[in-house]
C-alpha positions in Angstrom: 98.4 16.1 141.0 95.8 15.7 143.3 93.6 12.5 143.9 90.7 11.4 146.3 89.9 7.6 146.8 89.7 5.5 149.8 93.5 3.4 151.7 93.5 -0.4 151.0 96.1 -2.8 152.1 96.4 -5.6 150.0 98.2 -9.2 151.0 100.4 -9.6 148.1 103.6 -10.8 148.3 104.9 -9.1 151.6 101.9 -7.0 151.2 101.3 -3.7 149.8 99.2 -0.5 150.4 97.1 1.1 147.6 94.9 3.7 146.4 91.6 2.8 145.3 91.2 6.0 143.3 87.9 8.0 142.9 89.1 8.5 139.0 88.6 4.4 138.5 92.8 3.6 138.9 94.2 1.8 141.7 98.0 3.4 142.9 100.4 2.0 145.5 101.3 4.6 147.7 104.7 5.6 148.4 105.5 8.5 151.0 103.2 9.9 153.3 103.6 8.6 156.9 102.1 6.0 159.0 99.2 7.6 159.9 97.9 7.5 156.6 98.3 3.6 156.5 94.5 3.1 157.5 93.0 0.5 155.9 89.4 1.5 154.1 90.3 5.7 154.9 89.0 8.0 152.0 91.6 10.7 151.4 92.4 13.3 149.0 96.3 13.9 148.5 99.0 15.5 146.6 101.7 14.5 144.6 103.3 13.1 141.8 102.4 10.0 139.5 105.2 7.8 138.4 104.0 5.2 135.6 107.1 3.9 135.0 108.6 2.3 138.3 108.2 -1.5 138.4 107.2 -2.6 141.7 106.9 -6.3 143.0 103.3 -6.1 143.6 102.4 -4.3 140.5 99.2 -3.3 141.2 99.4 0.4 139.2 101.2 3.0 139.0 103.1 4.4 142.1 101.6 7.5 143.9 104.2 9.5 145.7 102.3 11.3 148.3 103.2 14.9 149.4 100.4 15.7 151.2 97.5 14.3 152.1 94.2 15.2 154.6 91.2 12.4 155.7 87.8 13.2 154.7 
């Protein structure tokens, strides 16, 4: 899957790093590396949607990233 939107990190609980999706859903990001820990970067990246993990910030469901490229 493939999904554009812009890198927010969000202080909940220990804090928490999201995608703001361009489709109107907010992910937390998993994978990727540090570099894409940016707060307010637009990106477009691949992977994998998993709706059925239950996080502690439960902000949506988790984005694991493959790959990923700023724009």
């Amino acid at each position: 899957m493939k999904l554009t939107g812009r890198v927010v990190f969000r202080d909940i609980e220990t804090g928490v790093w999201v995608l703001e999706g361009d489709d109107g859903t907010t992910y937390q990001l998993a994978g990727g590396d540090r570099k894409l820990k940016k707060d307010g970067q637009r990106i477009e990246a691949e992977g994998r949607v998993d709706g059925d993990t239950l996080t502690s910030a439960m902000v949506g469901p988790t984005f694991h990233v493959s790959t990923y490229r700023f724009v």
